[in-house]
FIBANU-670171 format. One record per residue (C-alpha): residue number from 1; chain; x, y, z. Coordinates in pm, 1 decimal, padded with zeros to 6 digits. Example, Ala and Ser with C-alpha at 12.3 -4.5 7.8 and 13.67 -1.06 7.14 Angstrom:
<nodes>
[1; 'A'; [01230.0; -00450.0; 00780.0]],
[2; 'A'; [01367.0; -00106.0; 00714.0]],
</nodes>
This chain:
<nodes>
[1; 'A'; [10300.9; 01033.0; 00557.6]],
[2; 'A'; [09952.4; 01172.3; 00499.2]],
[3; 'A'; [09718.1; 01243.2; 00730.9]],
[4; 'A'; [09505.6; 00976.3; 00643.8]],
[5; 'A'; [09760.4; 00715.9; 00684.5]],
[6; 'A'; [09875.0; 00876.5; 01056.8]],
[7; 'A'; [09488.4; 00812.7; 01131.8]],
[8; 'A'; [09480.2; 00479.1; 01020.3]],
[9; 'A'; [09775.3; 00385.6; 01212.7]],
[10; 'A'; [09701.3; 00569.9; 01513.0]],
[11; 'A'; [09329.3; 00476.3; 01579.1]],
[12; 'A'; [09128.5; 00160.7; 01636.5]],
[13; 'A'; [08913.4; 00110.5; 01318.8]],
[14; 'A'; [08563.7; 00155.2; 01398.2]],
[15; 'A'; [08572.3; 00419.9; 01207.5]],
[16; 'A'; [08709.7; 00360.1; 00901.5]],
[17; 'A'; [08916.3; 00622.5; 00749.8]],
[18; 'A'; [08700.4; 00977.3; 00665.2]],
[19; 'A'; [08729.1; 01068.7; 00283.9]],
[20; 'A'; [08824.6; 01440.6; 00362.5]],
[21; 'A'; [09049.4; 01596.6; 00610.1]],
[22; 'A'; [08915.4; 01927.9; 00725.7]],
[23; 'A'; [09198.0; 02223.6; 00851.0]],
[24; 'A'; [08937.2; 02494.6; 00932.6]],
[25; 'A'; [08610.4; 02667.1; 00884.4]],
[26; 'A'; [08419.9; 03003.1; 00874.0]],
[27; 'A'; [07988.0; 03023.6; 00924.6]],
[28; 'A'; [07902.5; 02715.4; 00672.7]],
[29; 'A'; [08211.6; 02688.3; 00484.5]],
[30; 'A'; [08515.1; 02489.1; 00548.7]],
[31; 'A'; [08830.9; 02378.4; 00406.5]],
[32; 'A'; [09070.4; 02083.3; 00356.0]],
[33; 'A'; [09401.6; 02022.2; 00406.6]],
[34; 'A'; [09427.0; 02069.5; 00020.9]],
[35; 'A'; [09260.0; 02416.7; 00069.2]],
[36; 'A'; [08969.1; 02312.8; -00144.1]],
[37; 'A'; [08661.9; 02473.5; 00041.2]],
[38; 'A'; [08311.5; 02316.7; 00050.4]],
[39; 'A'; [07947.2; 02417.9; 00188.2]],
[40; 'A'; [07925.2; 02232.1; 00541.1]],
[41; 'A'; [07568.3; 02065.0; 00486.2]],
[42; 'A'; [07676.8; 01763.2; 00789.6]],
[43; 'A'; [07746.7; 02050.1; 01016.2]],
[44; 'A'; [07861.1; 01821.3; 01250.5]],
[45; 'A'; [07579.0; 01566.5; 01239.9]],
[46; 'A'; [07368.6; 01833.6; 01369.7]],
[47; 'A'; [07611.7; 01948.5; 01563.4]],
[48; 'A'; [07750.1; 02274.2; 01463.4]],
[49; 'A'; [07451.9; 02519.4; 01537.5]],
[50; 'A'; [07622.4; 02856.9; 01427.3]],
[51; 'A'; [07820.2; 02702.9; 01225.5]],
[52; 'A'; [08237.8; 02742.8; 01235.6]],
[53; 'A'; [08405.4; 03010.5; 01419.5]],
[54; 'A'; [08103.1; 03213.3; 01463.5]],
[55; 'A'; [08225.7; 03536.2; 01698.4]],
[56; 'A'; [08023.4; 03483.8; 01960.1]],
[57; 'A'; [08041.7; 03113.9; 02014.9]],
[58; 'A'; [08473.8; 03210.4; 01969.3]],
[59; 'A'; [08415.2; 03507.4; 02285.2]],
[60; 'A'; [08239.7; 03325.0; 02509.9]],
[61; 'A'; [08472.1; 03023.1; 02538.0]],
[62; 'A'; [08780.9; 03226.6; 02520.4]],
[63; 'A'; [08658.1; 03426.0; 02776.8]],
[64; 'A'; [08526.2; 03144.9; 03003.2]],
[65; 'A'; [08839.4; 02926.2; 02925.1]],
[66; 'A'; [09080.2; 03217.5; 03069.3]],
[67; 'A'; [08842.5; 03264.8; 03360.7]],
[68; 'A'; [08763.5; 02914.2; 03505.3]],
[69; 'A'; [08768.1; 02607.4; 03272.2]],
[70; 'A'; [08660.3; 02353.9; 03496.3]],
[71; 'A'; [08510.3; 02297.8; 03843.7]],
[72; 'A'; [08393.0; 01962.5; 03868.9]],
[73; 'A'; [08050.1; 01838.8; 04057.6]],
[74; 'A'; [08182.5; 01948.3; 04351.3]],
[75; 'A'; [08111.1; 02310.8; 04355.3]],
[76; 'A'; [07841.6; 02559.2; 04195.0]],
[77; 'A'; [07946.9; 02785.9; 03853.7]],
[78; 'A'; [07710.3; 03034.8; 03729.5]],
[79; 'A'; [07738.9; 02939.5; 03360.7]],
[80; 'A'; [07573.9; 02604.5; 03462.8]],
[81; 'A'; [07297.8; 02782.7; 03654.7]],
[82; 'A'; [07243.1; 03021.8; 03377.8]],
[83; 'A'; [07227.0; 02757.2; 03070.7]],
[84; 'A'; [06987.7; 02558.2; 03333.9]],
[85; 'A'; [06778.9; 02902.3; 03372.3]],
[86; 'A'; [06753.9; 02935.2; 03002.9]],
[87; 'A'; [06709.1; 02627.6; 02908.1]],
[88; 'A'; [06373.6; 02618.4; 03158.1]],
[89; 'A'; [06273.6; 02914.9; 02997.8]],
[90; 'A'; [06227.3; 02806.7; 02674.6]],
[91; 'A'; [06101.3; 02494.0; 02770.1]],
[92; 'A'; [05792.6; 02638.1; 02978.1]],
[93; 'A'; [05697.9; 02384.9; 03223.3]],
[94; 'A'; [05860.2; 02283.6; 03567.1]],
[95; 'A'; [06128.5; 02022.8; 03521.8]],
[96; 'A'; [06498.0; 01983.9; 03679.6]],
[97; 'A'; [06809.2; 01935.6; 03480.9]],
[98; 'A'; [07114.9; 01708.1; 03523.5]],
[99; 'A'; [07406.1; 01811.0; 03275.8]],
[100; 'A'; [07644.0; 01536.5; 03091.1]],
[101; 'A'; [07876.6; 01543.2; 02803.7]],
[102; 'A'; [07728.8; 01401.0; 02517.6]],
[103; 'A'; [07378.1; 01246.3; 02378.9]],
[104; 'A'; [07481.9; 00873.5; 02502.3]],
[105; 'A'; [07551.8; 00999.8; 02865.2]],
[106; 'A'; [07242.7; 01203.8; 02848.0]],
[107; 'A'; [07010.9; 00890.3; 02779.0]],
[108; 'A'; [07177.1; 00655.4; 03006.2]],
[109; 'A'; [07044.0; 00988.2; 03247.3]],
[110; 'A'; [06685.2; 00915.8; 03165.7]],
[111; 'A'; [06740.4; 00561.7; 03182.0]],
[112; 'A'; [06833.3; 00577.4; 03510.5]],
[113; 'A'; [06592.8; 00771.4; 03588.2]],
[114; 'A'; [06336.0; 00587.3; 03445.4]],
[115; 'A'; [06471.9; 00237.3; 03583.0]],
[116; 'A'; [06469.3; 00411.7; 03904.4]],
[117; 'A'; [06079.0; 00507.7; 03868.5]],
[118; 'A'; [06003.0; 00160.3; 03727.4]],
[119; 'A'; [06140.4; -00052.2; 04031.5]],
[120; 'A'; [05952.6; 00162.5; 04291.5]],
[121; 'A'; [05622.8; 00100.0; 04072.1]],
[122; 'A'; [05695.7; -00265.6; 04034.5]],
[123; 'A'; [05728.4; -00247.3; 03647.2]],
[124; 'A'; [05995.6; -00453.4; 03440.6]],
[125; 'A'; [06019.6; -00352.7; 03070.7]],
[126; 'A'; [06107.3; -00094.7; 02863.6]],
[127; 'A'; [05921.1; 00017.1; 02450.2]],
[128; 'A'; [06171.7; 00183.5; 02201.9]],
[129; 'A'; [06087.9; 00216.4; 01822.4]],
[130; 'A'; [06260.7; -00026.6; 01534.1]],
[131; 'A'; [06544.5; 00149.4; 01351.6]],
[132; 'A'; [06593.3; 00364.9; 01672.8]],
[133; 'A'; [06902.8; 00536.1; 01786.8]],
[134; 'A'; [06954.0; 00638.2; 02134.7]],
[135; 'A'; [07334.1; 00564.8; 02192.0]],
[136; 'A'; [07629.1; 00332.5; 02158.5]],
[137; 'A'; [07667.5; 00234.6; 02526.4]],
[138; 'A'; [07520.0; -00005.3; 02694.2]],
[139; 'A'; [07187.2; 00145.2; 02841.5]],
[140; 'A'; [07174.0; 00336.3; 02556.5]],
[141; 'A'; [07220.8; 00060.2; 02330.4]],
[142; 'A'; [06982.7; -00213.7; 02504.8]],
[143; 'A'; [06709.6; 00110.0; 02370.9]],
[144; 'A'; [06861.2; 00143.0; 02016.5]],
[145; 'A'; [06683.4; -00075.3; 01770.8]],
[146; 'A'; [06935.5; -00094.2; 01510.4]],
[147; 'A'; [07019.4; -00497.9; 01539.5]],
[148; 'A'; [07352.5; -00445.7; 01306.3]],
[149; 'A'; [07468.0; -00275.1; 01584.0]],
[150; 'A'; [07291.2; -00406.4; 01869.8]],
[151; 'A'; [07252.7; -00767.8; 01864.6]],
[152; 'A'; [07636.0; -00829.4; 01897.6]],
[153; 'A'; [07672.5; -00645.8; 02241.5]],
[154; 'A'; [07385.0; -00876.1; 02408.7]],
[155; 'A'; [07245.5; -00920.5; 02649.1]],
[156; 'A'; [07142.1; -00657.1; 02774.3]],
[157; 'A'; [06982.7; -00510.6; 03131.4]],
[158; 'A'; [06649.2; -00504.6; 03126.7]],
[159; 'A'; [06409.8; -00659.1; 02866.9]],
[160; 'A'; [06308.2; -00386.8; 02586.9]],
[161; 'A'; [06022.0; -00459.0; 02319.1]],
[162; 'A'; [06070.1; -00290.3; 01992.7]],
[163; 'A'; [05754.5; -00155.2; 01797.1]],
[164; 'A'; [05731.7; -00024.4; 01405.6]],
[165; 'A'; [05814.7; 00311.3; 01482.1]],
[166; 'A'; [05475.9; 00580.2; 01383.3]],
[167; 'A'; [05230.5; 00275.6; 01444.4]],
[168; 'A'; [05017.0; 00412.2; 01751.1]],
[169; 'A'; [04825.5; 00059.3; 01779.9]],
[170; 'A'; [05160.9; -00120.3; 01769.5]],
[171; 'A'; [05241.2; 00089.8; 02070.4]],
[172; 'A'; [04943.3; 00088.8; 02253.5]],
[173; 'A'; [04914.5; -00300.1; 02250.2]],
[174; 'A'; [05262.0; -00330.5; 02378.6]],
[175; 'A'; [05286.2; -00085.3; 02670.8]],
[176; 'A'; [05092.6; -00203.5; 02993.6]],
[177; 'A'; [05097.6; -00120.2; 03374.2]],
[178; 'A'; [05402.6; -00311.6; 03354.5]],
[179; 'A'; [05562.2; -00088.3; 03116.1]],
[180; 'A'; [05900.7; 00158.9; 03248.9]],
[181; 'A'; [05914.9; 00405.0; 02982.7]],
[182; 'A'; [05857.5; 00466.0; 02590.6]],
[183; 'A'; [06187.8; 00582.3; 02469.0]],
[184; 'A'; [06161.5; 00743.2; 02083.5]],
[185; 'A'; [06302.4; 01011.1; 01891.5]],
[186; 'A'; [06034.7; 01316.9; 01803.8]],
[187; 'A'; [06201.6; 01226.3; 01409.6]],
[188; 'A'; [06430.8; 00910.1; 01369.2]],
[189; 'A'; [06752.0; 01025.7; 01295.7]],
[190; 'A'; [07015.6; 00787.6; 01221.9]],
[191; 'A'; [06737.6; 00583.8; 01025.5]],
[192; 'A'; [06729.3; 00824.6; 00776.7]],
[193; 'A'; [06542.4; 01144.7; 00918.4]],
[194; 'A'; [06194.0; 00926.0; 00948.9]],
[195; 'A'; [05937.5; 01191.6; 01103.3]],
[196; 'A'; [05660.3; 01041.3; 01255.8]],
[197; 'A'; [05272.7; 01057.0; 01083.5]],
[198; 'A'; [05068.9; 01355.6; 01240.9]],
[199; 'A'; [04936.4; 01252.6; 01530.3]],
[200; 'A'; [05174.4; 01006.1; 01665.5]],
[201; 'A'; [05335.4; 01214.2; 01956.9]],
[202; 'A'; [05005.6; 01315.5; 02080.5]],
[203; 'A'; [04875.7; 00921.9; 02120.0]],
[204; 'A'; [05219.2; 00858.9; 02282.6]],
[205; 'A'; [05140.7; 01081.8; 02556.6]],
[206; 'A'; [04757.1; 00895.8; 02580.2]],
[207; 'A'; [04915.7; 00603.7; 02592.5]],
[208; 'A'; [05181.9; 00706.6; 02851.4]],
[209; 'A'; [04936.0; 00864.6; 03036.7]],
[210; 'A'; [04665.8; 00547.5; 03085.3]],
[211; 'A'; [04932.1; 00348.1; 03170.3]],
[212; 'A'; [05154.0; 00509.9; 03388.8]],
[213; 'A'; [05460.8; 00451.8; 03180.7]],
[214; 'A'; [05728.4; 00734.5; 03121.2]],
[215; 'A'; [05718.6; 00902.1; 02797.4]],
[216; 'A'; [06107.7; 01021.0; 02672.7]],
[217; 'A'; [06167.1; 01234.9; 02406.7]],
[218; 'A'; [06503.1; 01158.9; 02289.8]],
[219; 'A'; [06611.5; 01508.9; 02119.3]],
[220; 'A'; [06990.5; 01449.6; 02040.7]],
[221; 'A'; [06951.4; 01576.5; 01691.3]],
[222; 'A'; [06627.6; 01754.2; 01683.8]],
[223; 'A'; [06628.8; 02017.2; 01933.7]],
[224; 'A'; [06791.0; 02311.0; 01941.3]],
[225; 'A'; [06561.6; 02495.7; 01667.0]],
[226; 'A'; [06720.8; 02209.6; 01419.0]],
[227; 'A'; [06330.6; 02160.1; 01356.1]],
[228; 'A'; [06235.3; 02528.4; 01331.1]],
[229; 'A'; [06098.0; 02457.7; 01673.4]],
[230; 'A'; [06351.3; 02529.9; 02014.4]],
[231; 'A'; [06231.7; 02166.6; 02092.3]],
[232; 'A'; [06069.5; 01952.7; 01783.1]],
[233; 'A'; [05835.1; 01804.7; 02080.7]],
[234; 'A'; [05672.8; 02169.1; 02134.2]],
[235; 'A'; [05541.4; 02137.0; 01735.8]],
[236; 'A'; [05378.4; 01825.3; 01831.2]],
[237; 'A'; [05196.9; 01992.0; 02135.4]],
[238; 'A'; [05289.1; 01729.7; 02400.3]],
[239; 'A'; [05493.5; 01734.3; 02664.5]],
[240; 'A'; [05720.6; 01413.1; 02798.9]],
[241; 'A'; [05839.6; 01335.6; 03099.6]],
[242; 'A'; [06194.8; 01302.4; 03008.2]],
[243; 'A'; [06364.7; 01514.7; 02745.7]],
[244; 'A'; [06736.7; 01439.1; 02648.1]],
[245; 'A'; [06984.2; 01695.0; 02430.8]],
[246; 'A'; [07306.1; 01714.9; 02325.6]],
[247; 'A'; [07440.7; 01794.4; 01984.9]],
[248; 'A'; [07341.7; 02123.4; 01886.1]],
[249; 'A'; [07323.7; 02250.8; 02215.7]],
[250; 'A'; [07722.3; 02344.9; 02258.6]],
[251; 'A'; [07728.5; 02434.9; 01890.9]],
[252; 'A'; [08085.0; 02205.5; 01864.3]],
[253; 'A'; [08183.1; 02194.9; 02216.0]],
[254; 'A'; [08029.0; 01864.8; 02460.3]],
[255; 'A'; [07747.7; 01858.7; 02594.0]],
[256; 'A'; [07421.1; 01690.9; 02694.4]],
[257; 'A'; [07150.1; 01749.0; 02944.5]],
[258; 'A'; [06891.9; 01532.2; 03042.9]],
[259; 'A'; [06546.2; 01690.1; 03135.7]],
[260; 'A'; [06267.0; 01573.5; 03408.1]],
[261; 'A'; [05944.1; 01712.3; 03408.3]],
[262; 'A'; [05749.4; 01770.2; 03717.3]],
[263; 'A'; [05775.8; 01421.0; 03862.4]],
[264; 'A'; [06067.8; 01289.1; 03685.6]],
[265; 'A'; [06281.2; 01589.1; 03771.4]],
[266; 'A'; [06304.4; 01435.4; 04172.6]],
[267; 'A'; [06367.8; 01098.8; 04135.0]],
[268; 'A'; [06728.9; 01096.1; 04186.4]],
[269; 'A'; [06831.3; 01147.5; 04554.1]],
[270; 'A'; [07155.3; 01272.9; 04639.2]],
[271; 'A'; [07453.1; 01030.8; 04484.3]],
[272; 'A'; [07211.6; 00832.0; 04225.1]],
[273; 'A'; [07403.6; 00998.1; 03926.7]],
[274; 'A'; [07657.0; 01158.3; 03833.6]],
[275; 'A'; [07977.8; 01301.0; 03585.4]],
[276; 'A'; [08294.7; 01479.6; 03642.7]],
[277; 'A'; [08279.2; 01683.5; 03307.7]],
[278; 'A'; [07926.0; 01756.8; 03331.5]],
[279; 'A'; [07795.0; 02111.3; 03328.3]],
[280; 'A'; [08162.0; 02216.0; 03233.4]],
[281; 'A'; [08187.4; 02590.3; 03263.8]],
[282; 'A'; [08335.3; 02608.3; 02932.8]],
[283; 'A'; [08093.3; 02393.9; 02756.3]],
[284; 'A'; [07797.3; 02592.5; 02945.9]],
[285; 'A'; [07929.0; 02930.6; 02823.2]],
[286; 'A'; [07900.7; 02784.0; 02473.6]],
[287; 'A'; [07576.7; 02637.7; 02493.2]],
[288; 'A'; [07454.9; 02993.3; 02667.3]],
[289; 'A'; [07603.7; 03137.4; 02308.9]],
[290; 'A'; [07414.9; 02914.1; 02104.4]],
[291; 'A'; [07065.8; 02957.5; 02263.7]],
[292; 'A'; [07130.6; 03347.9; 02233.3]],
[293; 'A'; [07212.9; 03368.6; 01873.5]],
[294; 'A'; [06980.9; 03077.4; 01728.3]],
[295; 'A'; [06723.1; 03255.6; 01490.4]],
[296; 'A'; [06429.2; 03026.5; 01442.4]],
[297; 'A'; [06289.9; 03280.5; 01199.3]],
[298; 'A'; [06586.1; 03254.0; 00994.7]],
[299; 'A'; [06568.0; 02886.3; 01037.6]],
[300; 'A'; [06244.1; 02831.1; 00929.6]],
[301; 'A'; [06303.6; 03041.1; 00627.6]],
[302; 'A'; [06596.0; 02857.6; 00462.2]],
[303; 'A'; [06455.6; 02577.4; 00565.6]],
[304; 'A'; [06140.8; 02615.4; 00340.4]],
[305; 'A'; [06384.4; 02740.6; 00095.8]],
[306; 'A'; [06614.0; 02456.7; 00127.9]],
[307; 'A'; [06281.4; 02180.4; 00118.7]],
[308; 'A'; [06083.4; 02381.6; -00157.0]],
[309; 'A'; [06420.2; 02384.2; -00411.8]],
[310; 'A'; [06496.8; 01975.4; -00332.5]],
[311; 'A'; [06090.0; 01905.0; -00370.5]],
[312; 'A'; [06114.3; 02081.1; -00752.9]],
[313; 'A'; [06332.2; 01919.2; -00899.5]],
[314; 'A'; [06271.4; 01630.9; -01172.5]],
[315; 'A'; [06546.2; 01403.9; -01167.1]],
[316; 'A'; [06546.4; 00958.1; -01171.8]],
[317; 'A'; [06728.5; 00904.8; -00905.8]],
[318; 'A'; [06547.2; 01152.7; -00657.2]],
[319; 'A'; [06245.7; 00971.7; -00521.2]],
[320; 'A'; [06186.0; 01257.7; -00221.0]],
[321; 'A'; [06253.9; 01476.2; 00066.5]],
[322; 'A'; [06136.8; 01399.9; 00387.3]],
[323; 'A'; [06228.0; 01532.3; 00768.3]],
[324; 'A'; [06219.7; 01851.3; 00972.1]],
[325; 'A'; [06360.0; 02204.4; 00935.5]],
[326; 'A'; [06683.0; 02218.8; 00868.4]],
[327; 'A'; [06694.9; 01827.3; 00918.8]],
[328; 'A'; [06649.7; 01637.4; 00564.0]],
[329; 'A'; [06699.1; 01333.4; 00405.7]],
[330; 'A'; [06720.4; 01355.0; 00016.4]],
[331; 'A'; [06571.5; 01009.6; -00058.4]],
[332; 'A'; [06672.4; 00802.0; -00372.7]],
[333; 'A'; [06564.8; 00589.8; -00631.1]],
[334; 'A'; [06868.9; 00321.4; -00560.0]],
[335; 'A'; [07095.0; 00215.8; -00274.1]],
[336; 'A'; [07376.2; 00502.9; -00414.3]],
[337; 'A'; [07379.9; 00706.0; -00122.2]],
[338; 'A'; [07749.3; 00665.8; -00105.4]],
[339; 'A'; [07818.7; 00796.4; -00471.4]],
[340; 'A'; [07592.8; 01093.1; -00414.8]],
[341; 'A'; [07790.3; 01175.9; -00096.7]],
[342; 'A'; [08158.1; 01130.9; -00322.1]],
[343; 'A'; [07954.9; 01305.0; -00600.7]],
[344; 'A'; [07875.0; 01631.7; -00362.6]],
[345; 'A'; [08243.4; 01679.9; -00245.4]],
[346; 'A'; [08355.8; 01670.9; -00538.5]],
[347; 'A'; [08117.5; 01967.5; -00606.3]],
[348; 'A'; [08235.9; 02089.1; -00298.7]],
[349; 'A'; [07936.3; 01986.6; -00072.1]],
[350; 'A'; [07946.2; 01775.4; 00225.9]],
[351; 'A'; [07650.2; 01530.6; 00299.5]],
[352; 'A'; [07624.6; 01248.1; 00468.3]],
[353; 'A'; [07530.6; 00951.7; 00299.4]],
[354; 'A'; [07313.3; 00784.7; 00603.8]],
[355; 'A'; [07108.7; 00520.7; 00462.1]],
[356; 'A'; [07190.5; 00315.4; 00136.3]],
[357; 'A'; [06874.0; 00545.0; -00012.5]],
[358; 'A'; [06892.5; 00856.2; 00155.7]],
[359; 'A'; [07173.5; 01143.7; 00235.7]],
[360; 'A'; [07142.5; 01322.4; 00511.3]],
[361; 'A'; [07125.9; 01764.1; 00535.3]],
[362; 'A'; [07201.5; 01915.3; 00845.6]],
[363; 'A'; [07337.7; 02258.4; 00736.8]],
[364; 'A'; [07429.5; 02490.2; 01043.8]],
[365; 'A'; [07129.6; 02697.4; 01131.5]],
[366; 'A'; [07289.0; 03021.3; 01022.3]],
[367; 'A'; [07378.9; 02894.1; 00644.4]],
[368; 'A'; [07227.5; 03146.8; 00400.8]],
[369; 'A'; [06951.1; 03195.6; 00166.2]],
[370; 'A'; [07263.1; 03206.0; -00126.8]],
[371; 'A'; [07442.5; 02927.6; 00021.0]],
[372; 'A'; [07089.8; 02716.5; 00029.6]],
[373; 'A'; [07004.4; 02812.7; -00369.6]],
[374; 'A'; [07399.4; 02731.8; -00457.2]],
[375; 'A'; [07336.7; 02350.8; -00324.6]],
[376; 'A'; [06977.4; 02341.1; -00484.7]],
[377; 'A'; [07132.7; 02459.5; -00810.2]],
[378; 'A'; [07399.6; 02238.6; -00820.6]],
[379; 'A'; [07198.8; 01893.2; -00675.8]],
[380; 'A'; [07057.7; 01780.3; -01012.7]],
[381; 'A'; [07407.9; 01759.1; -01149.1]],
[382; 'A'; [07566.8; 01539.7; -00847.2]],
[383; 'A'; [07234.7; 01327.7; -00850.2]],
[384; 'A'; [07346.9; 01308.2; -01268.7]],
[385; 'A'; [07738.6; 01249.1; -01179.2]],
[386; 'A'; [07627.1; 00935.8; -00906.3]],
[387; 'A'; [07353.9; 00794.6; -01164.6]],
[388; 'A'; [07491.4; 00418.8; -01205.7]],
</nodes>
């Protein structure tokens, strides 16, 4: 029995079943079961920051697994205090940090934190963007505007009004003094890497600001220098109130953090919140590895690289590139985006085809100047092979 059939009779199927079973992987390369080896350009959905089996992310788990794995809430590690130290530092300005496990449990955080703020002000809704993605449970889901996914899981919490996401005066006739929070993403990832116009972060924080309503930056997929920036906010030259990560930040291993800013950072008393896992030692000496060997100056380069190779070629069924960084979305002519992804592994290439006219990139942030030119080069032809 193949793999692919144990999966499908082992697990629910919300999934589906994967095309490709992976075995193992080296910096932006990995293989299948088959050994067939392809250039990781998913890594992870953002995910794998230094890419696979990169030494130092290997040595500091190993040595952190075989020295204490796990303490719970209940007592104090120094990995956690260190990743909180360094994560502070890079972000600049005072805030307070609460740990989770993943990008879902990090929003539910801020929501929290922000439905905590809202019923001492006497305010009763929440703003998130159309097309949004914050999270699959149920906090995090009332704030995703993605109805295929939404709608079926109603009703939710607490009322949330949905806006066109980049419209400022869409935004600024919705929020009032009665406003919570804004919830959006710096770039909308799962709709298809949609970066906001210029501008549009900077009358967020006006608006925010008049109002009294909580700006969060939900930065799941674009922190982490994913944007060429440590935090895709910074670029924008505002600064929320509520920050959330994950992804990136553990490089494969769990993670999330959610982030309060002056203010924010107080407003849960002793017992509010909480999460057994959170701030795991292991998962701590991981992230502490990625935020040590992240090379924005490396990241910005390939990154141009990568986005100045897509943006010259000619080719019908390549309409444009859009996003951040190392955070694209190839966008096409025609709802294909599924033959382009079969078309790339076949080259041996993984993407990720996330909307019916766009594939996603998220290379690690240590792929290569070679390995970026050796998908550029070979691009036209997959675009050619998934041509209907």
């Amino acid at each position: 029995m193949s793999l692919f059939e144990r999966f499908e009779k082992s697990f629910m199927p919300n999934y589906g079943t994967p095309p490709v079973a992976l075995a193992r992987g080296e910096g932006s390369a990995v293989w299948d079961v088959d050994g067939k080896r392809y250039l990781d350009f998913i890594g992870g959905i953002a995910v794998s920051s230094l890419g696979h089996a990169h030494p130092a992310l290997v040595e500091a788990v190993s040595r952190q697994v075989a020295t204490l794995a796990h303490t719970s809430n209940l007592f104090v590690h120094e990995p956690e205090i260190l990743l909180a130290e360094k994560l502070l530092g890079l972000l600049k300005d005072p805030a307070k940090i609460f740990l989770a496990n993943s990008g879902t449990e990090a929003n539910e955080a801020a929501y929290k934190l922000a439905l905590k703020y809202g019923r001492r002000e006497g305010r009763r809704y929440f703003v998130a963007a159309e097309n949004g993605f914050h999270g699959r449970t149920i906090g995090a889901l009332s704030l995703t505007g993605k109805k295929a996914i939404r709608d079926q899981f109603g009703p939710f919490p607490v009322e949330v009004r949905f806006v066109p996401y980049g419209d400022a005066e869409a935004l600024r006739e919705e929020v009032t003094g009665e406003c919570v929070a804004v919830f959006l993403e710096p770039t909308q990832g799962e709709a298809g890497v949609v970066p906001p116009p210029d501008g549009y972060f900077q009358a967020v924080r006006e608006i925010c600001d008049s109002t009294g309503a909580l700006m969060v930056a939900d930065e799941i997929q674009s922190a982490i220098g994913r944007t060429g920036h440590w935090f895709a906010h910074q670029a924008d030259g505002v600064v929320p109130d509520i920050l959330t990560l994950a992804k990136g930040l553990g490089g494969g291993l769990p993670i999330g953090a959610c982030v309060g800013f002056g203010e924010a950072g107080t407003l849960f008393a002793k017992g509010d919140h909480g999460s057994t896992f959170g701030g795991n030692p292991v998962s701590c000496a991981a992230a502490l590895a990625v935020l040590d060997n992240v090379d924005l100056e490396h990241v910005q380069k390939v990154a141009a690289q990568l986005r100045t190779g897509l943006e010259a070629i000619e080719h019908p069924l390549l309409k444009g590139v859009r996003g951040r960084g190392l955070w694209l979305a190839a966008v096409l002519t025609s709802d294909v985006s599924a033959a382009v992804q079969k078309a790339a592994a076949d080259a041996g290439f993984l993407l990720n085809a996330l909307q019916p006219d766009a594939v996603r990139l998220a290379p690690p942030l240590v792929v290569t100047d070679s390995e970026v030119q050796s998908f550029v080069d070979a691009f036209p032809k997959i675009l050619t092979e998934a041509t209907p």
